[in-house]
C-alpha positions as CSV (number, residue, x, y, z in Angstrom):
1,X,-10.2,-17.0,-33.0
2,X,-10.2,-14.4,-35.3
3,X,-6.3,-14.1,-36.5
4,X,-7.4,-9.9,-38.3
5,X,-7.6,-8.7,-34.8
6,X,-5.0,-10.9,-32.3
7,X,-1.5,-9.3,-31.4
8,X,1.2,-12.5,-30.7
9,X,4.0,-11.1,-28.3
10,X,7.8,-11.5,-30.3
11,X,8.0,-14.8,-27.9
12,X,4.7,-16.0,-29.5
13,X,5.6,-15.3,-32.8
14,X,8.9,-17.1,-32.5
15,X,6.5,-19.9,-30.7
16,X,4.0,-20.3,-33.0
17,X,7.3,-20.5,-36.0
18,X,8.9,-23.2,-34.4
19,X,5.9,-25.4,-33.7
20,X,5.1,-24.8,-37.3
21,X,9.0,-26.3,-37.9
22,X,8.3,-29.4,-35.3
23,X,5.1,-30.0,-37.4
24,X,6.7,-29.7,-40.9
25,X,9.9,-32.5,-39.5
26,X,6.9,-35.0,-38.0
27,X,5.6,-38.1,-39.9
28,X,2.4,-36.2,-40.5
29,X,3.3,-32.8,-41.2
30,X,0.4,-31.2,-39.4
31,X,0.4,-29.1,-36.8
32,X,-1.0,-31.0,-33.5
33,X,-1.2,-29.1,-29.9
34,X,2.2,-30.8,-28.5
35,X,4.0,-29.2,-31.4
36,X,3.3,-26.0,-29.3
37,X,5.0,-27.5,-26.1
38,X,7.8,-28.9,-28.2
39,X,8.2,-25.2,-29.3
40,X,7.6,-23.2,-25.5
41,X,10.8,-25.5,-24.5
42,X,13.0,-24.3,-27.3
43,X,12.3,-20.9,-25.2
44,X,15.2,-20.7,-22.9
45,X,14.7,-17.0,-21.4
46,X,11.7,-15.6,-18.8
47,X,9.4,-18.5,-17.0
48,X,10.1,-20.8,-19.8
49,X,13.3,-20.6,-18.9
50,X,13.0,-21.5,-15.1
51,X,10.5,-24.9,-16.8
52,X,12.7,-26.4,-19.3
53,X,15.1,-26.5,-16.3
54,X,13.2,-28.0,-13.6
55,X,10.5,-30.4,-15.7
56,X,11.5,-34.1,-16.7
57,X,9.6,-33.9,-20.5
58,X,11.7,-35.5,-23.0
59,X,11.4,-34.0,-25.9
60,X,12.6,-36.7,-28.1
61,X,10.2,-39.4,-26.5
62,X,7.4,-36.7,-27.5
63,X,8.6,-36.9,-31.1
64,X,8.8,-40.1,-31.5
65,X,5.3,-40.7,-30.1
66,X,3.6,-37.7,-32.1
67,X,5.2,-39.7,-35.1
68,X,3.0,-43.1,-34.0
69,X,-0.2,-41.4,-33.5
70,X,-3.0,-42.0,-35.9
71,X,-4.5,-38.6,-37.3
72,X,-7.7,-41.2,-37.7
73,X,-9.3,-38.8,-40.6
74,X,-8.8,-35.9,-42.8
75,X,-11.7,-34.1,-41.5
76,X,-9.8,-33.9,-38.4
77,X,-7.3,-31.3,-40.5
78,X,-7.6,-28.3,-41.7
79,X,-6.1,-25.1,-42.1
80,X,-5.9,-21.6,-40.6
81,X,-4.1,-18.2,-41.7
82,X,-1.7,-18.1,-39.1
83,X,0.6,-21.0,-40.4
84,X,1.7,-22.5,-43.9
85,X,1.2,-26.3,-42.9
86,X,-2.3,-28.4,-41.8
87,X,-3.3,-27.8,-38.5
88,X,-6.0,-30.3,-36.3
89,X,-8.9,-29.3,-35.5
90,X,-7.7,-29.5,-31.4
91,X,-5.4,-26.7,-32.5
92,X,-8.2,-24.7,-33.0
93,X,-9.4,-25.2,-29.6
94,X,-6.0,-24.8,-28.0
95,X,-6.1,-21.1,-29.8
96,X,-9.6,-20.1,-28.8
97,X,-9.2,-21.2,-25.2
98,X,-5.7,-19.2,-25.6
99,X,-7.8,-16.3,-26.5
100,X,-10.1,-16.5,-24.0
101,X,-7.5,-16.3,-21.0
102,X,-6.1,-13.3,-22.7
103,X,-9.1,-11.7,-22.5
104,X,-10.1,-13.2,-18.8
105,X,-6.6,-11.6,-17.7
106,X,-7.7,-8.2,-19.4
107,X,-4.8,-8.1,-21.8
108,X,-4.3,-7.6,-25.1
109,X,-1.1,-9.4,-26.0
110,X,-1.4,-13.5,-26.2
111,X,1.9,-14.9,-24.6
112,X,3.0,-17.9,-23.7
113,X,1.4,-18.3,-20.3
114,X,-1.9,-18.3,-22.1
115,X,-0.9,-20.8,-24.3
116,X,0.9,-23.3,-21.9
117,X,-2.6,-22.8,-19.9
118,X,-4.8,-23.8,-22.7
119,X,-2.5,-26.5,-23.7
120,X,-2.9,-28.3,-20.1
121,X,-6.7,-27.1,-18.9
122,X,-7.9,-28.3,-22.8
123,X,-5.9,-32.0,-21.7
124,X,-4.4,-31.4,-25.2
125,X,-1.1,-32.9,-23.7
126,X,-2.0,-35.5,-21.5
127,X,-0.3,-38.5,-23.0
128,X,2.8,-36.5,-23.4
129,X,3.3,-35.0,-20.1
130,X,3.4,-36.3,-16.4
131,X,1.1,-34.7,-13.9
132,X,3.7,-33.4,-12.2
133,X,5.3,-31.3,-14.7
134,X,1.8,-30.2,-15.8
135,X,1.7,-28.7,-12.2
136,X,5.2,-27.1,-12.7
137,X,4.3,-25.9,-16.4
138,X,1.0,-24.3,-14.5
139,X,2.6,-22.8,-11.8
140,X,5.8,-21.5,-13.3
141,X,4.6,-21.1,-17.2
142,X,1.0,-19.4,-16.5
143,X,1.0,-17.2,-13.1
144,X,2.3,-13.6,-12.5
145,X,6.0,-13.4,-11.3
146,X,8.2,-11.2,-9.9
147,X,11.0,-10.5,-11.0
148,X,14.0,-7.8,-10.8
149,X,15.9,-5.3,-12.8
150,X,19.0,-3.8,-11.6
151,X,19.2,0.3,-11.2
152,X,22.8,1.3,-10.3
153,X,24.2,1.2,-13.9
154,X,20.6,1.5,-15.9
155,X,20.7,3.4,-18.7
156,X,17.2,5.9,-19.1
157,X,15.5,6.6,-22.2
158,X,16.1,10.2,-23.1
159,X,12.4,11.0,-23.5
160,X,9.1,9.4,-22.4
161,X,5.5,10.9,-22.2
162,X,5.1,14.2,-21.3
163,X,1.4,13.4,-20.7
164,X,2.3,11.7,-16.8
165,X,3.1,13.7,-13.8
166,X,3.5,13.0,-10.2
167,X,-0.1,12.4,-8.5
168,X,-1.4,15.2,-5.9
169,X,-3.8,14.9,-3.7
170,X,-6.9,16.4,-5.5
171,X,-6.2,13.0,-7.5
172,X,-7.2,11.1,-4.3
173,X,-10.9,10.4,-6.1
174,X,-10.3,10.3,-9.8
175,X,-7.5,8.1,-9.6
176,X,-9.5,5.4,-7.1
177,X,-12.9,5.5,-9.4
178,X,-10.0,4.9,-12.6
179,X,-8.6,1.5,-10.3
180,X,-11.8,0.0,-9.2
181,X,-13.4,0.7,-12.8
182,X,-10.4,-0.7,-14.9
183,X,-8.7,-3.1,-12.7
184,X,-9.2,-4.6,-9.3
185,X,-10.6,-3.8,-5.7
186,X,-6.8,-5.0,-4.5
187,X,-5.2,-2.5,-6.5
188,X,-7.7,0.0,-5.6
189,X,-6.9,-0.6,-1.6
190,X,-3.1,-0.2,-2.3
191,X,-3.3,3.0,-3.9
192,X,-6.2,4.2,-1.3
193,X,-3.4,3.0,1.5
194,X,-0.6,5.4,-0.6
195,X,-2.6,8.6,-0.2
196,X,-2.3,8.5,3.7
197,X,1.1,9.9,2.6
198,X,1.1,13.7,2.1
199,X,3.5,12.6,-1.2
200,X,2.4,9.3,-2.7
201,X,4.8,7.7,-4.5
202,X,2.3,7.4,-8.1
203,X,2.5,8.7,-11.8
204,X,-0.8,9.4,-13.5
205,X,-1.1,9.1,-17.6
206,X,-3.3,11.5,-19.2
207,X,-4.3,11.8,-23.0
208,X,-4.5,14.6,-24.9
209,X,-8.3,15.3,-23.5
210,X,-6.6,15.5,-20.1
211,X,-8.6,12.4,-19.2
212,X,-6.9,9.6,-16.9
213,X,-5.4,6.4,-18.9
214,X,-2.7,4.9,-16.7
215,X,-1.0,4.9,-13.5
216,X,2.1,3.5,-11.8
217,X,3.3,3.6,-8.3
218,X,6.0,2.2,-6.0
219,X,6.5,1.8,-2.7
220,X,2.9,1.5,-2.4
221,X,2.3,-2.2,-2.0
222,X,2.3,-3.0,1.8
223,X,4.8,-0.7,2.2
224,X,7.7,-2.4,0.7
225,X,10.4,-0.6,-0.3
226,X,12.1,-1.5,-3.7
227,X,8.9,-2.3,-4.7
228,X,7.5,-1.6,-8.0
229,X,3.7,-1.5,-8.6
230,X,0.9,-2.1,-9.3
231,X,0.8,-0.6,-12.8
232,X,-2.1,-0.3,-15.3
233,X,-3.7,1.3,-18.3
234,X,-7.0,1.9,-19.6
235,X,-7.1,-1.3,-22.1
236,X,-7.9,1.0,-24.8
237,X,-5.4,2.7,-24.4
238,X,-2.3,0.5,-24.7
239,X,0.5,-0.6,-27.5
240,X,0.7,3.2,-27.5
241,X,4.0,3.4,-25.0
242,X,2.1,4.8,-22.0
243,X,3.0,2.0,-19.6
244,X,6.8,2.1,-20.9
245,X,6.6,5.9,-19.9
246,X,5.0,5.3,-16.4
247,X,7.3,2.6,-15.5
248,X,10.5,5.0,-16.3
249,X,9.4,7.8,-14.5
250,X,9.1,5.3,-11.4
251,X,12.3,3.6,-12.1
252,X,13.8,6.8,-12.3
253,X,12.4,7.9,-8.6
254,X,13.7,4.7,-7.4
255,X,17.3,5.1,-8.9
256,X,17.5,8.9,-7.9
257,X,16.6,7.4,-3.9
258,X,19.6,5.5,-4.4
259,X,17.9,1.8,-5.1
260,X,20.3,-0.3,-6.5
261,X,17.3,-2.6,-8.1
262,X,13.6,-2.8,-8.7
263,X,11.6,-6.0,-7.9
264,X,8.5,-5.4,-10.0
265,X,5.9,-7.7,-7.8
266,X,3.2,-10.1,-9.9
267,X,4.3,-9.8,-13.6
268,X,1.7,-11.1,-15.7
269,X,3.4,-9.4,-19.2
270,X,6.6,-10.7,-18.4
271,X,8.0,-10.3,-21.8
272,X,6.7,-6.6,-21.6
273,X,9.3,-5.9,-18.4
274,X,12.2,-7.8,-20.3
275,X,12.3,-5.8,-23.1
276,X,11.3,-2.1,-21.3
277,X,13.9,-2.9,-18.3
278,X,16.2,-5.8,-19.0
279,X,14.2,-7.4,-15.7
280,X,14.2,-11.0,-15.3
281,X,12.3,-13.7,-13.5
282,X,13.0,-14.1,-9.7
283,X,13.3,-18.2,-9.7
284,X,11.0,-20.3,-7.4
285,X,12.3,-21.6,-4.4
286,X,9.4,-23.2,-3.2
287,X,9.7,-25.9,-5.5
């Protein structure tokens, strides 16, 4: 995992601090993989949230047994750039595995859902953690969500992108070949299903080449209203604001209708929406 060229979402970052603190206050002092679970639970917003709530893990009892384990050698330790205190060598593979489902999910931030995942599919917490609330963790911590973000009172930014319009139907073509060749066959039936409208509800991002980068609809998935998405941009393309700007100029269709909320259906960058729209995770009930 090369650290020159990863971006950590602000969760992440304040992740990846406190496991360094729950390493530097153990017996050992070096980092170890459950020193990242110890530090997801200190999380108390977004799917974290909704886990630290419903999962039986005791953090104390996890202390106290990271404290009795035998580290067996140094040349299980070493170091890595990211942190100021010895890390394990199953640290490193908790990272690259982290890594990999970032890049599996075609993103380009690491968040915690990759990180909870790796955690549990590497076994890296086994003896810590019941199979039950390794199940929860999965299915709460590391799948997209929906969640909501409330419209009546919501207060627009005063300028986004000038590069997006409203899609017409000479897009029909361009904008299907731009799904099916960035994204998925799902997402291209859904917006082939929104042009039997004469006015499909969609924004298109173009750059400054006038070539497509990003689109957003909603009220385009199985025709559910209040429903925003999908949304996606050209992976080269992103970090540069475009999906902030496309997600605007649909929440501000949605609040001129007279929507008094948005539920933005299977968030995988759930940080991303919390910060852009103040939305929050819609809690499980099926568990």
């Amino acid at each position: 995992m090369n650290s020159a060229n990863i971006k950590l979402t602000n969760r992440m970052l304040r992740i990846f601090k406190n496991a360094e603190k729950e390493a530097f206050s153990s017996q050992h002092k070096v980092l170890q993989p459950i020193h990242f679970l110890l530090a997801c639970l200190k999380e108390k917003e977004g799917a974290i949230g909704e886990i630290v709530l419903k999962c039986t893990v005791d953090e104390a009892s996890i202390r106290n047994l990271v404290n009795e384990l035998d580290l067996k050698s140094d040349k299980n330790v070493t170091s890595h750039n990211l942190f100021n205190v010895p890390i394990t060598n199953d640290v490193l593979t908790v990272l690259e595995q982290t890594s990999c489902y970032m890049q599996n999910y075609n993103q380009v931030y690491i968040n915690e859902g990759h990180l909870l995942k790796a955690l549990i599919k590497t076994n890296m917490v086994d003896e810590f953690v019941s199979e039950e609330d390794k199940k929860m963790i999965l299915k709460l911590g590391t799948t997209s969500r929906d969640m909501i973000t409330h419209l009546h009172n919501y207060n627009f930014p005063d300028s986004i992108s000038s590069n997006i319009r409203r899609v017409n139907l000479d897009d029909k073509n361009a904008l299907i070949h731009f799904v099916e060749s960035h994204f998925s066959q799902e997402w291209s039936e859904t917006i082939k299903s929104a042009f039997l409208s004469t006015t499909p509800s969609i924004y298109v991002a173009f750059d400054n080449r006038g070539g497509l980068v990003g689109f957003a609809g909603f009220d385009v998935y199985q025709n559910k209203k209040c429903y925003f998405g999908p949304m996606g941009v050209a992976k080269s393309n992103r970090v540069k604001g475009i999906g902030y700007s496309l997600l605007h100029h649909c929440l501000k269709d949605m609040h001129e209708i007279g929507y008094e909320y948005a539920i933005i259906g299977g968030a995988g960058p759930i940080e991303f929406y919390e910060k852009a729209c103040h939305a929050v995770v819609i809690p499980a009930t099926d568990i």
